[in-house]
C-alpha angles and dihedrals in degrees: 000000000000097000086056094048086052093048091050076045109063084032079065100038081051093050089252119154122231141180126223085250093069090047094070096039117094117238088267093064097039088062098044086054084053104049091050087055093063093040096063090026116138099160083127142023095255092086087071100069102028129105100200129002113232114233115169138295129211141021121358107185073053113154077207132057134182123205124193130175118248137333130272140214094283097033092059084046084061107024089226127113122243104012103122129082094300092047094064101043087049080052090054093049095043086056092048094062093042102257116132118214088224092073107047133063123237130201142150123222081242126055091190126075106233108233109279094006084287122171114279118256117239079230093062096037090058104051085038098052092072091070098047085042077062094043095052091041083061105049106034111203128199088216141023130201116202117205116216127332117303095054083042092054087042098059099024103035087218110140092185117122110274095246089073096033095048110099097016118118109229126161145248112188098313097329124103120245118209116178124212141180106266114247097249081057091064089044087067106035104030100175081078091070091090090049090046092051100041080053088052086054100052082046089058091046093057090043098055098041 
């Protein structure tokens, strides 16, 4: 019971609404409710063209989350997040730090993929971000990447360009907020990988201290 106290705790802390009928139901079923409320979601246009919304993948009781910004074509095959060619270079270079997937929880501020991998709309990202604050609120986590720079304006309200926001420690409630470039950004400049991988390893520090 006191684990679901400390979870309505931390929605309210966030500014999250909640009904008494979440309040007697145990963290299981409060994901599952969730879930299903992404599932049947049509706050926005983007349901109509989707194959499968994209809810969320790992952990979830994760000391470290990752945040993107929206799926992509493989990613609304699947309805998985990261799975495409920049998940699995984000994979290799999560490997290579020393952080296993497994432990650690991945979502987008949208979990549904805009027509033709197009930009969010601030539209859609507003009426989206509710579901990834609960998520958060569930899991938790000590630390959050954000990947790029939508999920990076969402949780840091920084509207800077991402070359002067990447690496810096910023909050969300009580969380820490750590920006990076988003994998299909390293795809295509490679030469950002090292900067990438020195910003996992400062990740892996907070988290582990």
């Amino acid at each position: 019971m006191k684990k679901i106290i400390d979870i309505l705790k931390f929605y309210q802390d966030i500014g999250v609404e909640y009904t008494k009928k979440i309040n007697l139901q145990d963290k299981e079923d409060i994901w599952k409710n969730l879930e299903n409320e992404v599932v049947n979601c049509k706050k926005c246009s983007l349901f109509k063209e989707r194959t499968n919304p994209v809810f969320g993948a790992g952990n979830k009781d994760a000391r470290l989350m990752f945040v993107g910004e929206a799926p992509g074509r493989d990613e609304d095959k699947q309805g998985v997040p990261f799975v495409g060619r920049a998940g699995r270079l984000l994979n290799e270079l999560l490997k290579d730090v020393g952080i296993d997937r497994k432990e650690i929880y991945i979502a987008n501020c949208l979990k549904c993929r805009p027509p033709n991998n197009r930009d969010p709309l601030s539209s859609e990202l507003k009426m989206c971000f509710g579901y990834l604050k609960r998520q958060i609120a569930l899991i938790k986590p000590k630390v959050i990447v954000t990947l790029g720079r939508y999920s990076t304006y969402e949780l840091t309200d920084e509207k800077a360009a991402m070359g002067q926001l990447i690496g810096r420690v910023f909050e969300f409630g009580n969380i820490k907020v750590v920006p990076i470039y988003h994998p299909a950004y390293l795809l295509r400049n490679p030469k950002a990988i090292d900067i990438f991988t020195r910003h996992l390893k400062k990740v892996k520090r907070l988290v582990e201290e």
